[in-house]
C-alpha positions as CSV (number, residue, x, y, z in Angstrom):
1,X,12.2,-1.7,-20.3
2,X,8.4,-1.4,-19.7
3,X,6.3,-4.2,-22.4
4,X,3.2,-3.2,-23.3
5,X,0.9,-3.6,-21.0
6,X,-1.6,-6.4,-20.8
7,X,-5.7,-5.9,-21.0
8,X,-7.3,-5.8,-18.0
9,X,-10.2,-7.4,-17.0
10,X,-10.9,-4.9,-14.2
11,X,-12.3,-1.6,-15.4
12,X,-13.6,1.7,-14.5
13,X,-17.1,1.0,-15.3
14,X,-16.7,-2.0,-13.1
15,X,-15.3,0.5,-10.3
16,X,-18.1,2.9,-11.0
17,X,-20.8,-0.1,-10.1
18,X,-19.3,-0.4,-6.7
19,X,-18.7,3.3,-5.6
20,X,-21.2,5.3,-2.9
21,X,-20.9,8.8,-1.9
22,X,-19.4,8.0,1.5
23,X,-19.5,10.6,4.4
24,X,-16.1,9.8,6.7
25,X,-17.1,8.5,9.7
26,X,-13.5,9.2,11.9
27,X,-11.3,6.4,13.1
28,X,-13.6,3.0,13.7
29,X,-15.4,2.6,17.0
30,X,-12.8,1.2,19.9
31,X,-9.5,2.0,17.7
32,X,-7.4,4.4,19.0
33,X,-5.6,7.0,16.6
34,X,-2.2,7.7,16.3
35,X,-1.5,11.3,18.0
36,X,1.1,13.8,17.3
37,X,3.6,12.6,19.9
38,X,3.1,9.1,18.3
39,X,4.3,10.5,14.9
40,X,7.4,12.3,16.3
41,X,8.3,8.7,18.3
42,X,8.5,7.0,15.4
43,X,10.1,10.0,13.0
44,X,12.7,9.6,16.1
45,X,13.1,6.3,15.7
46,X,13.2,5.7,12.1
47,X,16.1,8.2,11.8
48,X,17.8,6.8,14.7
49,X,17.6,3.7,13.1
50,X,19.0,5.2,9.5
51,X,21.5,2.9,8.0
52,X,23.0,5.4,5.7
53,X,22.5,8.7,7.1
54,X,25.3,10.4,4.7
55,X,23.6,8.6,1.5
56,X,20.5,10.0,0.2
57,X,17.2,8.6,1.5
58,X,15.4,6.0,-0.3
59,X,11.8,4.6,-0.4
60,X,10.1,1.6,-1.9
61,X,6.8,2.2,-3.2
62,X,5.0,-1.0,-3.5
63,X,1.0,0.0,-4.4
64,X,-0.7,3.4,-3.7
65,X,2.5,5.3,-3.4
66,X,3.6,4.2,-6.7
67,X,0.9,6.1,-8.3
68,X,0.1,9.0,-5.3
69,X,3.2,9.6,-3.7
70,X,2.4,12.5,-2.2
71,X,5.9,13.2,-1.4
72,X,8.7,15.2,-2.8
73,X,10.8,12.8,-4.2
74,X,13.8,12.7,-7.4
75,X,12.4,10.3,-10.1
76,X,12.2,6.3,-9.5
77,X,14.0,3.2,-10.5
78,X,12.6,-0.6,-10.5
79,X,13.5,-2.6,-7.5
80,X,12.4,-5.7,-6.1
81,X,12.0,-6.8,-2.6
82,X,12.9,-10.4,-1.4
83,X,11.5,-12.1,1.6
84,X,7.9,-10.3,1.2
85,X,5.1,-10.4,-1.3
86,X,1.8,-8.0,-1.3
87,X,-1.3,-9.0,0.4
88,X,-4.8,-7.5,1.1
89,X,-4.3,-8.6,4.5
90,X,-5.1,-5.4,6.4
91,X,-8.7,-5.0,7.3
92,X,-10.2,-1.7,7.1
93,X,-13.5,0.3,8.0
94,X,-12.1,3.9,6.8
95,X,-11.1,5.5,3.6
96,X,-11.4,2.5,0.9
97,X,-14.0,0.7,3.8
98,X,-16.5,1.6,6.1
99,X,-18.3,0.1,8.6
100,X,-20.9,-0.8,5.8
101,X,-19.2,-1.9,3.2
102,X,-15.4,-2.8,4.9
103,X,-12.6,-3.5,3.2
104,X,-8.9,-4.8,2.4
105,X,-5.9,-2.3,2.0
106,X,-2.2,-3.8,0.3
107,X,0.8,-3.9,2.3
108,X,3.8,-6.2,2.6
109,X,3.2,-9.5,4.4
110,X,6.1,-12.1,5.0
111,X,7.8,-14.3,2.0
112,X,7.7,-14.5,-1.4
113,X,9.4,-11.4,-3.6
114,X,7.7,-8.1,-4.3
115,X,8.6,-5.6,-7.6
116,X,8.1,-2.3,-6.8
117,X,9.4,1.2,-7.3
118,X,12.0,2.9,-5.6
119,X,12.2,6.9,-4.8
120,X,15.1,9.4,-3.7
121,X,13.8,11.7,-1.0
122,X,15.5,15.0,-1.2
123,X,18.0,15.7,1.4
124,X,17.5,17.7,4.7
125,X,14.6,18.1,6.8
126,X,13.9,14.4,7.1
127,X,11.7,14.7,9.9
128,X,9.4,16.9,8.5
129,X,8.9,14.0,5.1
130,X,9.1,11.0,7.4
131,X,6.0,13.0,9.8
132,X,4.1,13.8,6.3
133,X,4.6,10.1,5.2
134,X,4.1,8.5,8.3
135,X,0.3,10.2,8.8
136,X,-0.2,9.1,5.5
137,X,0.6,5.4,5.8
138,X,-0.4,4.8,9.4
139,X,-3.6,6.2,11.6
140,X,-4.3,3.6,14.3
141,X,-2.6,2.6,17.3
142,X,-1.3,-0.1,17.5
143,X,0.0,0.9,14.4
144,X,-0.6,-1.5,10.9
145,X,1.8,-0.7,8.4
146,X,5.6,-0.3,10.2
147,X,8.6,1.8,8.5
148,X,11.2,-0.8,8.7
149,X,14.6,0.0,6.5
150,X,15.5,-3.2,4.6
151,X,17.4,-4.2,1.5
152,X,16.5,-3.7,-1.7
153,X,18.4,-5.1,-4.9
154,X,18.2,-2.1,-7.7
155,X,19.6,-2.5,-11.2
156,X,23.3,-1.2,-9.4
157,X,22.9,-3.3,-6.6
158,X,21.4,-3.7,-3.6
159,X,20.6,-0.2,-1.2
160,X,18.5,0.3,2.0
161,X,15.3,1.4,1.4
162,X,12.4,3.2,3.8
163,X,9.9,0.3,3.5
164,X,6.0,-0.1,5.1
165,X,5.2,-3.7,6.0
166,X,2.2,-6.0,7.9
167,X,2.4,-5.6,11.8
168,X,0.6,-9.4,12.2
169,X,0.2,-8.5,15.9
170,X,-2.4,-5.4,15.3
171,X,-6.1,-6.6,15.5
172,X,-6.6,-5.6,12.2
173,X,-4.4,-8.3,10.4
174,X,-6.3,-9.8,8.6
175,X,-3.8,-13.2,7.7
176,X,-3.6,-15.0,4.2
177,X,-7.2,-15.0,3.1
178,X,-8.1,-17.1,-0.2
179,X,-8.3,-14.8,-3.5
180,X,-11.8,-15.7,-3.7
181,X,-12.7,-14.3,0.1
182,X,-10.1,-10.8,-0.6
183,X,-12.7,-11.0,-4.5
184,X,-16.1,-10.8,-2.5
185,X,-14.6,-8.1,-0.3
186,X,-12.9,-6.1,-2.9
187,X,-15.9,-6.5,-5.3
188,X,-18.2,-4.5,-2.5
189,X,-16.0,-2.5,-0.2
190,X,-16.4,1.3,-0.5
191,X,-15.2,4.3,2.1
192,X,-15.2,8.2,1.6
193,X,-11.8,7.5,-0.2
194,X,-13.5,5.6,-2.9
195,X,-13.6,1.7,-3.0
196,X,-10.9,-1.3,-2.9
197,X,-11.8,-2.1,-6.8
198,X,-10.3,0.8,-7.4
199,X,-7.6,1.0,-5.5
200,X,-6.8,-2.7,-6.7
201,X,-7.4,-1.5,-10.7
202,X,-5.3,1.6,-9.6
203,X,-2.3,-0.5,-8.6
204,X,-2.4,-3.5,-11.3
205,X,-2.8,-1.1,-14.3
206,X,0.5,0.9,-12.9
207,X,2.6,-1.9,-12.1
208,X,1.8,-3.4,-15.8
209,X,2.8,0.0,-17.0
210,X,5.7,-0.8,-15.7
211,X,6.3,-4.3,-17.2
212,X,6.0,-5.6,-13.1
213,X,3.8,-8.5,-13.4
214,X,2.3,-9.3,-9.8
215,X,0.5,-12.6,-11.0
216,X,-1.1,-12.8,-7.6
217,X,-2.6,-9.2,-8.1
218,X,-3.4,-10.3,-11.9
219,X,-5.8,-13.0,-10.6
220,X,-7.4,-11.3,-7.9
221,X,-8.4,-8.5,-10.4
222,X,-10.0,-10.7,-13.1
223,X,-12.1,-12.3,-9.8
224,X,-12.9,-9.0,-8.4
225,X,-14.1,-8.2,-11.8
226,X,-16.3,-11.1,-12.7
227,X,-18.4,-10.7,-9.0
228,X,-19.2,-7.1,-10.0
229,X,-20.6,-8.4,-13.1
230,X,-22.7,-10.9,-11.5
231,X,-24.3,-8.5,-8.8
């Protein structure tokens, strides 16, 4: 059961302070972008790969898809993820970044545990949801955020899951930065998408609606918060 939430120290006035009207600029100069063949590869391969193809399709929603999933999907349970933990460990000059002002997204880097939130996809027509989520959660090549099926324990027990981690071998990895350094790029990053405050307040305030306390995520929030204050 969900406890009532804590106060946050990150808010949308502190959000508001940060955000520019941002014209998107395209993919970052010397990046190359995912193309449609590149999208059906890996829908290929993910479903090859499908370790329960006669069981109903499940994802694990760690941060933004938690709160815009953007994808059909049959209610959500809690899970929890062992063996990775969230990190603002993927540099970024697009959508919550720009060349200006870049940024840090989420995803899942190695070790550590991870609560999250775990969705049926509807059966039939898997390619057509895997090509829709894939866009969405990967632009670049080489590609950032991988679709990798892992194990996920569940109040019934532990299921495979559809899960996006860290590739550490693409050049925008940005490895395990100190809260403060992720704080001073949080507190000013800002794309056409809107900025990584938000994204980060976005994120902590769902998660604590959910009684999933991510005390790494806690911290970084009330430092993001107090170097918005201070410019």
């Amino acid at each position: 059961m969900a406890s009532e939430p804590r106060t946050i120290s990150l808010t949308s006035e502190h959000v508001a302070k940060v955000h520019k009207d941002m014209v998107d600029g395209g993919p970052p100069a010397g990046l190359t972008p995912q193309t449609d063949e590149d999208y059906a590869e890996w829908v290929e391969k993910v479903l090859a790969s499908h370790p329960a193809p006669d069981r109903p399709t499940q994802l694990f929603a760690y941060g933004s898809l938690i709160w815009r999933p953007e994808i059909e999907h049959r209610g959500e349970r809690e899970a929890s993820l062992t063996g990775w933990h969230r990190s603002f460990c993927l540099k970024q000059w697009r959508f919550r970044g720009s060349p200006e002002y870049p940024g840090l997204m989420m995803s899942l880097d190695r070790g550590g545990h991870c609560q999250g939130v775990m969705f049926e996809l509807p059966e039939g027509d898997l390619e057509t949801r895997f090509n829709q989520l894939f866009r969405r959660e990967f632009t670049l090549k080489p590609i950032t955020n991988i679709p990798t099926w892992l194990e996920v324990e569940t109040s019934t027990g532990k299921e495979n899951a559809l899960v996006f981690v860290m590739n550490k071998e693409c050049p925008q990895y940005a490895g395990d930065l100190p809260p403060e350094d992720v704080a001073d790029i949080l507190a000013q990053s800002c794309g056409h998408l809107g900025t990584g405050a938000d994204y980060l307040l976005n994120t902590v305030t769902q998660l604590e609606r959910r009684g999933m306390h991510d005390e790494g995520l806690w911290e970084l929030q009330k430092l993001v918060a107090d170097r918005i204050a201070l410019d």
